[in-house]
N, C-alpha and C positions, 0 to 999 in steps of 0.2 A: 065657252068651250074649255073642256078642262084637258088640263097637257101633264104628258107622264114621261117618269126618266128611268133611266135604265139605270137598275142597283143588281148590286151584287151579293145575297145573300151571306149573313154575317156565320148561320151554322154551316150549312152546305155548297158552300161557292157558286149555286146555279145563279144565272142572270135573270132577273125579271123588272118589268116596267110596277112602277110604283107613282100614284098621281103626285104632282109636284109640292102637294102643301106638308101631304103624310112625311114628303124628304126633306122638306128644309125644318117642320118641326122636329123630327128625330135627331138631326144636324145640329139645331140649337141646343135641345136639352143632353146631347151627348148619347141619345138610343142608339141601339142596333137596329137595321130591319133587318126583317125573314120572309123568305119567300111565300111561305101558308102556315097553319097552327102548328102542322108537327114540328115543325122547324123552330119557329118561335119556341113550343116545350121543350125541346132539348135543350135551346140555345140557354134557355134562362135556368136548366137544372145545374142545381151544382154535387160537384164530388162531394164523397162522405170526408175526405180528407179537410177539401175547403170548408164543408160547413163545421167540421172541428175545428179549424183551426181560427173559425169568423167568433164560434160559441167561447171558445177560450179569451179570445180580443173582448168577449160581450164581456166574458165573467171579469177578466182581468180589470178593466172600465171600471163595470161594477163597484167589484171592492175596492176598489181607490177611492171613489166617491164616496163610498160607506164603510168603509172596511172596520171599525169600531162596532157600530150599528149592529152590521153584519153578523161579527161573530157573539157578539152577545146575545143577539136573536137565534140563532141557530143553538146557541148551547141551553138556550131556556127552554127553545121548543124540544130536544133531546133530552132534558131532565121530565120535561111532564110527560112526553111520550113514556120514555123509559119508565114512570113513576105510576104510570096505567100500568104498563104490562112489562115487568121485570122476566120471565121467564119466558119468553119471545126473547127476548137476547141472550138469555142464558143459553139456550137450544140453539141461537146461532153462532154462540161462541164455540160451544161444543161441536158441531155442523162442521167448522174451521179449523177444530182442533190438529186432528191430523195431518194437514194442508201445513198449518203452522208451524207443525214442530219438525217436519220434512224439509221447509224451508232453513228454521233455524240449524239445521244437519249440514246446510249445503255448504262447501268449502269456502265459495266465493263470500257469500253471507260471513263467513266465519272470519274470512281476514278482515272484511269490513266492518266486522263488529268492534273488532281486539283493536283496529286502529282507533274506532272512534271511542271504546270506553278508556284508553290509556290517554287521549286528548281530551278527554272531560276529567277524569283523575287528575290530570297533569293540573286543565285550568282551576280544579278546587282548591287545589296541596300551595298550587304557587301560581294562581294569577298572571298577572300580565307576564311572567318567568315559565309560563307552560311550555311554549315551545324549545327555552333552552333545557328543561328539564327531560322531554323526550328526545331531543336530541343526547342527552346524558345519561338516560336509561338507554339506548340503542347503542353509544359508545359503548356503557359496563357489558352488555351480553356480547358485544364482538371481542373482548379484552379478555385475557386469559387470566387470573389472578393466581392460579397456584405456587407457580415460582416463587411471590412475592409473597403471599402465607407461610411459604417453607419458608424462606430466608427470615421472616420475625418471626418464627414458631409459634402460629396460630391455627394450625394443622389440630384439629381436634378437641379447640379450647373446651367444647362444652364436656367431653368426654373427662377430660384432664379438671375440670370443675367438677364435676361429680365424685370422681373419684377423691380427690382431694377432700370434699363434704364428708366423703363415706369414712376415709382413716384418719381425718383429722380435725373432726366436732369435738368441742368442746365438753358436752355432757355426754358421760357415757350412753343413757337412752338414745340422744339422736344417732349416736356412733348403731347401735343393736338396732334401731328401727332401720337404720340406712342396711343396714345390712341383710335384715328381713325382706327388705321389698326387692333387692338384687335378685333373689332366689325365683 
């Protein structure tokens, strides 16, 4: 005689008799039951959300395990692909184009860019000293230097050099050429 227990439907909460071997195997290996198949489909569907975020946990696994492998395989098969059909990517770059360069237009893009090529500048110019270097380029543009130009008269050095080349070179030609190109 076979004997049944009353479960509780793990998608739709109804109650239903389940024979006793189907409950204490689901019990063991940790299942849900479900009252009939439609139940069971739902129960076992998953959001597009969770299966994103199960595929990213796969990919992520993945490249851990291989991530070398990986990407040197991926950059081979895109060199012979590309090396068949160059002009299929040319048309999708072009495809793109506009998309692109609307992007590179947008404001937010723009502060994000200027921050990051002034921290790649920085870490070329001066290395492990990159971060005190932007901090020292964002100090000089807050800083007002005029006052202190006026006070050592540097106020137009390069003007006050030209002139000086113009009326007081040495050979008279450079004196006459300086003078010609003034005009």
């Amino acid at each position: 005689m076979q004997t049944f227990v009353k479960v509780k439907c793990q998608y739709c909460g109804k109650v239903f008799e389940k024979y006793i071997g189907y409950y204490n195997r689901a019990k063991e290996i940790g299942a849900p039951l479900y009252c009939d198949k439609k139940c069971a489909g739902f129960g076992r569907r998953k959001t597009i959300e969770e299966k994103k975020r199960l595929k990213q946990e796969y990919d992520q696994k993945r490249m851990d395990r291989h991530q070398l492998w990986f990407l040197l395989w991926r950059a081979f098969e895109f060199r012979v692909v590309y090396e068949e059909n160059p002009e299929k990517y040319r048309k999708e770059r072009q495809r793109r184009m506009k998309a692109h360069i609307e992007y590179c237009r947008n404001p937010e893009y723009r502060k994000k860019k200027k921050v990051y090529d002034q921290q790649r500048r920085a870490k070329i110019q001066y290395g492990d000293y990159s971060e005190a270097a932007i901090a020292l380029y964002q100090l000089a543009s807050i800083v007002d230097n005029r006052k202190a130009k006026r006070d050592q008269d540097n106020i137009n050095k390069s003007k006050k050099r030209r002139r000086y080349g113009k009326t007081y070179s040495k050979k008279p030609q450079e004196r006459a050429l300086a003078i010609d190109t003034s005009r």
